[in-house]
PDB file of N, CA, C and O in Angstrom, chain B, residues numbered from 101:
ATOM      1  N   UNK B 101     101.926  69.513 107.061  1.00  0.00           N
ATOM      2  CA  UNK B 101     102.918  70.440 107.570  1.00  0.00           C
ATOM      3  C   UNK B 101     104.118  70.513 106.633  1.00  0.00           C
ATOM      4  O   UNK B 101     104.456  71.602 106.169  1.00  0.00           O
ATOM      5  N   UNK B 102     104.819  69.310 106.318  1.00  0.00           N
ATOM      6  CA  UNK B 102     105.490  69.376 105.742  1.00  0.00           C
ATOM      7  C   UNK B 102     105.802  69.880 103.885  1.00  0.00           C
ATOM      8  O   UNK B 102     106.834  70.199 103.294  1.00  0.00           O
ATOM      9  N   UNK B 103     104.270  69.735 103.410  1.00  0.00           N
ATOM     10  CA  UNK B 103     103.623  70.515 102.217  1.00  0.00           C
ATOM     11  C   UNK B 103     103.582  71.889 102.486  1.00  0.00           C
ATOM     12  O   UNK B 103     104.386  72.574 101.853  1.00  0.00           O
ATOM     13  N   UNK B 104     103.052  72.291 103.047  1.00  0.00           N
ATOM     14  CA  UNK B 104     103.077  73.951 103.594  1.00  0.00           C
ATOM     15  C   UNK B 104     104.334  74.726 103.470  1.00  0.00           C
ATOM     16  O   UNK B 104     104.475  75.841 102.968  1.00  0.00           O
ATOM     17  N   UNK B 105     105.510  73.709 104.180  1.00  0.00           N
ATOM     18  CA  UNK B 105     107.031  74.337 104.507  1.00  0.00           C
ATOM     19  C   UNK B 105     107.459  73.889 102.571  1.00  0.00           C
ATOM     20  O   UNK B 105     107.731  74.833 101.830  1.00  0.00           O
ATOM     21  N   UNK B 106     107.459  73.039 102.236  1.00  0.00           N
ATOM     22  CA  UNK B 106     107.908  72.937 100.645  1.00  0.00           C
ATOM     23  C   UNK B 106     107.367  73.991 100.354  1.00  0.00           C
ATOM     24  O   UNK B 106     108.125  74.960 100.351  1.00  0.00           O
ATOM     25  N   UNK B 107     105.778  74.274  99.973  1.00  0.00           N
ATOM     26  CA  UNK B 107     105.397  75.634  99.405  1.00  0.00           C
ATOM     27  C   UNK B 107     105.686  76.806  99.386  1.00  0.00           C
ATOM     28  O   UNK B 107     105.938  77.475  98.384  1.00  0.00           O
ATOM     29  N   UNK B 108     105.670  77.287 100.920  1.00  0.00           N
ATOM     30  CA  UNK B 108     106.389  78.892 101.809  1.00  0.00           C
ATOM     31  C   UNK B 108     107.903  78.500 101.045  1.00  0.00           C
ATOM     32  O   UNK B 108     108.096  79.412 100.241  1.00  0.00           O
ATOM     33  N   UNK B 109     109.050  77.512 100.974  1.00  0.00           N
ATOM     34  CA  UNK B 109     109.932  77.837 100.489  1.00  0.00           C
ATOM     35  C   UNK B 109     110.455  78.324  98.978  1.00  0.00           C
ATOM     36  O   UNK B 109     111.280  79.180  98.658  1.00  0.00           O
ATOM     37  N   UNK B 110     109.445  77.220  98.012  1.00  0.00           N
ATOM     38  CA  UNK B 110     109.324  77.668  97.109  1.00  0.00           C
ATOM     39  C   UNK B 110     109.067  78.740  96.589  1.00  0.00           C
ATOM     40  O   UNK B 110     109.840  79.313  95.822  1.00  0.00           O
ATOM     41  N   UNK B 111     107.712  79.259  97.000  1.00  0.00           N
ATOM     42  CA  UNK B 111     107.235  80.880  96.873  1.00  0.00           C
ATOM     43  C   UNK B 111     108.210  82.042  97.510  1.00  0.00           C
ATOM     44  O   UNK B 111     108.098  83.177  97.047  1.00  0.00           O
ATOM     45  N   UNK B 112     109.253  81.771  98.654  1.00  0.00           N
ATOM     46  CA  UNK B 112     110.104  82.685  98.618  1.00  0.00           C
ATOM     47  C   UNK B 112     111.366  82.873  97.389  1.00  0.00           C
ATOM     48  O   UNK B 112     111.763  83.915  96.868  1.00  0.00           O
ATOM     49  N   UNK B 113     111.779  81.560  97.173  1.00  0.00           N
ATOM     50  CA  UNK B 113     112.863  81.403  96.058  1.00  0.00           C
ATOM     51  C   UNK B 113     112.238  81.913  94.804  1.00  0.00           C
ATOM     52  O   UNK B 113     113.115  82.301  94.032  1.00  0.00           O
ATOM     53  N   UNK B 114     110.595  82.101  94.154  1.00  0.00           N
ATOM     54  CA  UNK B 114     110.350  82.925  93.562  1.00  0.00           C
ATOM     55  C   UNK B 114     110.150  84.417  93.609  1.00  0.00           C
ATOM     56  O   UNK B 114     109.910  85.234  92.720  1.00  0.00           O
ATOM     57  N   UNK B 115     110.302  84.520  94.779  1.00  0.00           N
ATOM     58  CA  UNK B 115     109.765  86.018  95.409  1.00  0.00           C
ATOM     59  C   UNK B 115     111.344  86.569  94.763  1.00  0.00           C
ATOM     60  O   UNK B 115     111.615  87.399  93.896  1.00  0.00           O
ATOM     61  N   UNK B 116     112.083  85.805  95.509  1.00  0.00           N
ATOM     62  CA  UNK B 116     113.733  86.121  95.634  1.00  0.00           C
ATOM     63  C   UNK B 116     114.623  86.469  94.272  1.00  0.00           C
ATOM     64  O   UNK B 116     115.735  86.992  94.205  1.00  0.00           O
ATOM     65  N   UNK B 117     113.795  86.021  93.269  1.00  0.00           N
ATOM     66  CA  UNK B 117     114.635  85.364  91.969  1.00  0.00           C
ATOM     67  C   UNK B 117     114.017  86.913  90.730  1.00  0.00           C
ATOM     68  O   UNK B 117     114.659  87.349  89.775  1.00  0.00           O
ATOM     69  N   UNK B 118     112.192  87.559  91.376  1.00  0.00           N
ATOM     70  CA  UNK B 118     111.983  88.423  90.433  1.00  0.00           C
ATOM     71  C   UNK B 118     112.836  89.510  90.898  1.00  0.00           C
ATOM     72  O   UNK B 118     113.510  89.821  91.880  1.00  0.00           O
ATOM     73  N   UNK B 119     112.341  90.160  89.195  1.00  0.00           N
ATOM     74  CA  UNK B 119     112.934  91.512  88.455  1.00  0.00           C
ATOM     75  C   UNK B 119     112.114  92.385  89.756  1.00  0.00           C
ATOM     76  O   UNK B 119     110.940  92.028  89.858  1.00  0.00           O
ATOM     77  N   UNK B 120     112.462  93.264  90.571  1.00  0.00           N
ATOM     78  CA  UNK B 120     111.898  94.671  90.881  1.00  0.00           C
ATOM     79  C   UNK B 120     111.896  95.671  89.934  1.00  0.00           C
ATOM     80  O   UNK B 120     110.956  96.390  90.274  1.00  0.00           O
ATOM     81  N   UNK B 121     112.402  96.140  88.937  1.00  0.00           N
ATOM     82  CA  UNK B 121     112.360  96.703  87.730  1.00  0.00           C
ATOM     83  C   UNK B 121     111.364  96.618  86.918  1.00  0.00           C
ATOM     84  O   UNK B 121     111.045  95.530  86.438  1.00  0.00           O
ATOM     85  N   UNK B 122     110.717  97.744  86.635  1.00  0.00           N
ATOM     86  CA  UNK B 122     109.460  98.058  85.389  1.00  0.00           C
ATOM     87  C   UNK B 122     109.931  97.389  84.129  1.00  0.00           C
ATOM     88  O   UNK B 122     111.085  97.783  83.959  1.00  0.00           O
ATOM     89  N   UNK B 123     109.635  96.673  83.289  1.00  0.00           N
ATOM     90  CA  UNK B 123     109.550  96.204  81.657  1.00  0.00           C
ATOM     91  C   UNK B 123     110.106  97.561  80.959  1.00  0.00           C
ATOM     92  O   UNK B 123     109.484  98.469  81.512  1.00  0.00           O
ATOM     93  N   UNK B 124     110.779  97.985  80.229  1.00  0.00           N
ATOM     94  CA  UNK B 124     110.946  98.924  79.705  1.00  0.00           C
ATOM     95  C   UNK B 124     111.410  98.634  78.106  1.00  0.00           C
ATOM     96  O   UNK B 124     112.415  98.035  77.722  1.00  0.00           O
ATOM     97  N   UNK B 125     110.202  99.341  77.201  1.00  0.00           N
ATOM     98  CA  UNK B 125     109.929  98.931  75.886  1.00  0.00           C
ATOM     99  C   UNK B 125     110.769 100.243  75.088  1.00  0.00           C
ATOM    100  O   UNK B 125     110.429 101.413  75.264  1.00  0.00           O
ATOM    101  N   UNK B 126     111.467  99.996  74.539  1.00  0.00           N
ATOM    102  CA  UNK B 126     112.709 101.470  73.764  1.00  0.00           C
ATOM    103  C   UNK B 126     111.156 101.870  72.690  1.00  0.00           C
ATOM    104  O   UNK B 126     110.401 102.840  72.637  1.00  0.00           O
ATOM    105  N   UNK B 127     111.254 100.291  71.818  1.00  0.00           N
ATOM    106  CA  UNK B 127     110.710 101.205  70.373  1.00  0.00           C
ATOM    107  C   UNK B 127     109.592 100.345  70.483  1.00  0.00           C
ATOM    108  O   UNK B 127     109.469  99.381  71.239  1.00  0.00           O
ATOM    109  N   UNK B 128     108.487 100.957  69.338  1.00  0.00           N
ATOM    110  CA  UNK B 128     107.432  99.508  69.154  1.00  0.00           C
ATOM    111  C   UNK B 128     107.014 100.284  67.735  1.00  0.00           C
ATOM    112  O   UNK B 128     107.178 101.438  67.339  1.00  0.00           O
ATOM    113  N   UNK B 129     106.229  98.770  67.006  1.00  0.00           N
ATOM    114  CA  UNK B 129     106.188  99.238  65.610  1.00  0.00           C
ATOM    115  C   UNK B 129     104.326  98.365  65.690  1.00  0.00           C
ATOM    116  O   UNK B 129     103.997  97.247  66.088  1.00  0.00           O
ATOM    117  N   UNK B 130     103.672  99.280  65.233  1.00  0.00           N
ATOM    118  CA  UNK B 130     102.176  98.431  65.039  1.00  0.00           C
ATOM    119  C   UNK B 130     101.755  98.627  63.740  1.00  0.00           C
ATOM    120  O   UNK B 130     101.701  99.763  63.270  1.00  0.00           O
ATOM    121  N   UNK B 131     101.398  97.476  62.999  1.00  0.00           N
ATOM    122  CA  UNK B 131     100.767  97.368  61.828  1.00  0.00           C
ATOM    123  C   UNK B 131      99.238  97.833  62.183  1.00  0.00           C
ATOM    124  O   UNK B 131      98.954  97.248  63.229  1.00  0.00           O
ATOM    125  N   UNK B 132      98.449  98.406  61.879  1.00  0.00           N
ATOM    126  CA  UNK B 132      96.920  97.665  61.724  1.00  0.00           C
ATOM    127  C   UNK B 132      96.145  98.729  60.206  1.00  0.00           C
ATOM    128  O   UNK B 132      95.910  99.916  59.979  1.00  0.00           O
ATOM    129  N   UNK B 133      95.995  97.407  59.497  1.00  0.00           N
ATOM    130  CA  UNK B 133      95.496  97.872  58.520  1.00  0.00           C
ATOM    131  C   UNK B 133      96.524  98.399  57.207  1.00  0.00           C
ATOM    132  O   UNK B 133      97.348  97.761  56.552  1.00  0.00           O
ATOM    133  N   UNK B 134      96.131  99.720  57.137  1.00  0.00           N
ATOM    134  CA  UNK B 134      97.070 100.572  57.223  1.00  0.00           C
ATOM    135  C   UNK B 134      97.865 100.989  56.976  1.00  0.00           C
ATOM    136  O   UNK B 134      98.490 101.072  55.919  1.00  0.00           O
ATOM    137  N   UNK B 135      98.051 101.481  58.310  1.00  0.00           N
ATOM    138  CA  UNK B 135      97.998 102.387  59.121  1.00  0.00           C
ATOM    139  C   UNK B 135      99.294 101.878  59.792  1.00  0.00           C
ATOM    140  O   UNK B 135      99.139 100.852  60.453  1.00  0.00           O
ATOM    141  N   UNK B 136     100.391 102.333  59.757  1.00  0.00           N
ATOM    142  CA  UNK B 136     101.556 101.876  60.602  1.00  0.00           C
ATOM    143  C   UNK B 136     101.793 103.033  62.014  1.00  0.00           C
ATOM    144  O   UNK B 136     101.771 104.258  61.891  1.00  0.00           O
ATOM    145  N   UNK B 137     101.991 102.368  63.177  1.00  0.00           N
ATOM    146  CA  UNK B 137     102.494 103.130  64.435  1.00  0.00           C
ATOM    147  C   UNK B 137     103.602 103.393  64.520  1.00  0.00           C
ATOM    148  O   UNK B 137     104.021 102.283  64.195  1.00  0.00           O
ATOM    149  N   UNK B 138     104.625 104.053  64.722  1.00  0.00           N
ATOM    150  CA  UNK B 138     105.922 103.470  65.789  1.00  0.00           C
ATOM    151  C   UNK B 138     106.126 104.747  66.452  1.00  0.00           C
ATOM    152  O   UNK B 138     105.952 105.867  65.973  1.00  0.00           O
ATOM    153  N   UNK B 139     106.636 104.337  67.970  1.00  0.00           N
ATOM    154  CA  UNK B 139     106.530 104.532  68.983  1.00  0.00           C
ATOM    155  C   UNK B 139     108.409 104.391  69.637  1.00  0.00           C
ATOM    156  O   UNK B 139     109.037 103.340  69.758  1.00  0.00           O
ATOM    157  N   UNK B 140     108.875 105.712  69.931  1.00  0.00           N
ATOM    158  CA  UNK B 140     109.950 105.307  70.289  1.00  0.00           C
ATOM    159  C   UNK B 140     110.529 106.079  71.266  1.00  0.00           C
ATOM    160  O   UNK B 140     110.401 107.267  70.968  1.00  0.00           O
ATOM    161  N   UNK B 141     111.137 105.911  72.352  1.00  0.00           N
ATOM    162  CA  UNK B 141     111.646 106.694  73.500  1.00  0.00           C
ATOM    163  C   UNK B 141     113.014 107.424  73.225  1.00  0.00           C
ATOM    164  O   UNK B 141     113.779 107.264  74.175  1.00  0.00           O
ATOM    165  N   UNK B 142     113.415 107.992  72.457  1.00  0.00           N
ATOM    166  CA  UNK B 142     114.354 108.804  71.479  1.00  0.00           C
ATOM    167  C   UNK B 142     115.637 108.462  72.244  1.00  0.00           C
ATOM    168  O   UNK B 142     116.540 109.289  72.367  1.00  0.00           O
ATOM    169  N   UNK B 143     115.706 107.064  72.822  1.00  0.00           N
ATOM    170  CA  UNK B 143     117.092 106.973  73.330  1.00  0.00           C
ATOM    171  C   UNK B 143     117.904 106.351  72.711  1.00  0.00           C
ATOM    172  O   UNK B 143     119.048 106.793  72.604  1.00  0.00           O
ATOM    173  N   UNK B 144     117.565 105.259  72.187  1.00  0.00           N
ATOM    174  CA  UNK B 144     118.262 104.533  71.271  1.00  0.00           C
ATOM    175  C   UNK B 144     118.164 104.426  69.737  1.00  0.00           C
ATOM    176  O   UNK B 144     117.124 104.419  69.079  1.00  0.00           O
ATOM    177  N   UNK B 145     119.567 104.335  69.233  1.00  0.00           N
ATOM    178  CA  UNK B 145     119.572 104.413  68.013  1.00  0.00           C
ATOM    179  C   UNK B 145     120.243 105.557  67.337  1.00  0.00           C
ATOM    180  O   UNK B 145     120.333 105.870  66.150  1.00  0.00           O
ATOM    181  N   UNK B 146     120.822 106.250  68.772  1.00  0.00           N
ATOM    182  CA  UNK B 146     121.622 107.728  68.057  1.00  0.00           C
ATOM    183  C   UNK B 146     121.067 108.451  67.448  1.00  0.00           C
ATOM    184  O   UNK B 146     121.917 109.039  66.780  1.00  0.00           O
ATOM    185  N   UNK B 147     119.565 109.038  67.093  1.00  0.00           N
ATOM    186  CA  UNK B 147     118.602 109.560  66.855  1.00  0.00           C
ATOM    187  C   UNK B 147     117.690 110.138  68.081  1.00  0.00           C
ATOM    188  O   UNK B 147     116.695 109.547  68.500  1.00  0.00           O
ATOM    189  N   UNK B 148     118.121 111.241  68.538  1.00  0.00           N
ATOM    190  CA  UNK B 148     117.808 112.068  69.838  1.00  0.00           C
ATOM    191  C   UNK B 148     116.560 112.500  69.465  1.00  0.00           C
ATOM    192  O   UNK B 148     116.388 112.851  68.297  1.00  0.00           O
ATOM    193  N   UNK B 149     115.177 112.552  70.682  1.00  0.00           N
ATOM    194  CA  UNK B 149     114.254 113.105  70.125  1.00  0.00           C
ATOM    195  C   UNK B 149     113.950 114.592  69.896  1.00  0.00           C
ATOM    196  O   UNK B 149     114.898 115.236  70.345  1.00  0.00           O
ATOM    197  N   UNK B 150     112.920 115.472  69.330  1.00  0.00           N
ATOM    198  CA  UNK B 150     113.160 116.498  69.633  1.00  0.00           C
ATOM    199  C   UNK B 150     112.189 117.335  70.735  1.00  0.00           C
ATOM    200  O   UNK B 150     111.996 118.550  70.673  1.00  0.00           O
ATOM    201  N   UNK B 151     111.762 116.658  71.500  1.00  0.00           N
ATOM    202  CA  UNK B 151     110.826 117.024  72.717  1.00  0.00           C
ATOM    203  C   UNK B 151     112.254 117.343  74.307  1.00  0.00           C
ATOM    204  O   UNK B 151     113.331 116.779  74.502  1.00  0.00           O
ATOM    205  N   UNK B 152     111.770 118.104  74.852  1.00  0.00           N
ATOM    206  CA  UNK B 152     112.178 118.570  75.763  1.00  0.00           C
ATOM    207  C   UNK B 152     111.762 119.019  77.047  1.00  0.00           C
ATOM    208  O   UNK B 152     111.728 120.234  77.246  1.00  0.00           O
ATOM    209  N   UNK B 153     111.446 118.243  77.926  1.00  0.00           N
ATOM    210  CA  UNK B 153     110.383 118.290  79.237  1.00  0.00           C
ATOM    211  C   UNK B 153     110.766 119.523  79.447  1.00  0.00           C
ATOM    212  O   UNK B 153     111.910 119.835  79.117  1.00  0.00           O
ATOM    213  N   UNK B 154     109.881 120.501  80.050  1.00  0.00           N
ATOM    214  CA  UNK B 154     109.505 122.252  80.846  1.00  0.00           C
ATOM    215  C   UNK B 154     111.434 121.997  81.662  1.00  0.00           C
ATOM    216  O   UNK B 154     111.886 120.870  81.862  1.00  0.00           O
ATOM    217  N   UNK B 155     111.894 122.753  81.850  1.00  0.00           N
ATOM    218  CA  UNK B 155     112.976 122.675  82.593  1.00  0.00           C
ATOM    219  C   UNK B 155     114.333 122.052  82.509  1.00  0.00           C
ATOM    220  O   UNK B 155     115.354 122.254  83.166  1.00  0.00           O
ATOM    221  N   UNK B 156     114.136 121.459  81.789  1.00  0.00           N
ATOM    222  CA  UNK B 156     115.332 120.521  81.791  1.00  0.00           C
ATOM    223  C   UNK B 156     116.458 120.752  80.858  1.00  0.00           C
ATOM    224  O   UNK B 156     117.540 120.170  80.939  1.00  0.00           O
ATOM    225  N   UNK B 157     116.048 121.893  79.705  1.00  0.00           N
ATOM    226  CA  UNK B 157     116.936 122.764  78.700  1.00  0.00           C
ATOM    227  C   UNK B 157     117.403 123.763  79.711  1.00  0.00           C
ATOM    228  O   UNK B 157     118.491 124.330  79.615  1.00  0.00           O
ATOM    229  N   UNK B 158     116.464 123.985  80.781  1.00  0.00           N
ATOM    230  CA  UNK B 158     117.681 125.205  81.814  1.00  0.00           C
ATOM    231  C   UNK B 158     118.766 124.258  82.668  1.00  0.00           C
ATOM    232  O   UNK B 158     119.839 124.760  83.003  1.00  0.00           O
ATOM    233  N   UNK B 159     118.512 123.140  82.942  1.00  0.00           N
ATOM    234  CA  UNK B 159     119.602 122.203  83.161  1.00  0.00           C
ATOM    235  C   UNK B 159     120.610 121.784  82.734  1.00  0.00           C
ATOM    236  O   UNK B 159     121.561 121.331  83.372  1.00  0.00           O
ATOM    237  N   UNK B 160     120.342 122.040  80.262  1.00  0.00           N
ATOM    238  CA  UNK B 160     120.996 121.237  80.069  1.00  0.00           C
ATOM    239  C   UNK B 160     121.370 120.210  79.829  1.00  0.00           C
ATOM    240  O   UNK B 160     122.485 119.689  79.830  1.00  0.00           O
ATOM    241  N   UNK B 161     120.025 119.760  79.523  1.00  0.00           N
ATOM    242  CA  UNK B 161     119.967 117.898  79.687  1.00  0.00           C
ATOM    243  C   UNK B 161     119.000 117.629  78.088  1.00  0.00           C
ATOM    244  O   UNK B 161     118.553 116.581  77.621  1.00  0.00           O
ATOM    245  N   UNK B 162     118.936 119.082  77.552  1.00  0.00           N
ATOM    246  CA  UNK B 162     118.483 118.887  76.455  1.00  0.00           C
ATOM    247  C   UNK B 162     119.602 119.857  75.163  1.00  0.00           C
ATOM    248  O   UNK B 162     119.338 119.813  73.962  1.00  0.00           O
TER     249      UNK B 162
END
């Protein structure tokens, strides 16, 4: 009984302690071969991308 109640407490103080928030990766750079990748969400770095989701230039937000 008293193992059970240590456990249930523990596993809440981990429950309690995670991120709810997605991982969120800005840039990424892949070697292979090569062949170089990079991959970047045009937010950072003061270098704006030049893609513009359907709508969002009538908003303004591009």
């Amino acid at each position: 009984m008293r193992r059970g109640l240590c456990l249930c407490l523990c596993w809440l103080g981990l429950v309690a302690c995670a991120s709810n928030d997605p991982v969120r990766i800005h840039r990424a750079d892949v070697k292979v071969g090569d062949t170089r990748i990079s991959v970047s969400d045009g937010g950072s770095g003061g270098h704006p991308g030049s893609f513009c989701p359907p709508g969002q230039a009538k908003k303004g937000n591009c």
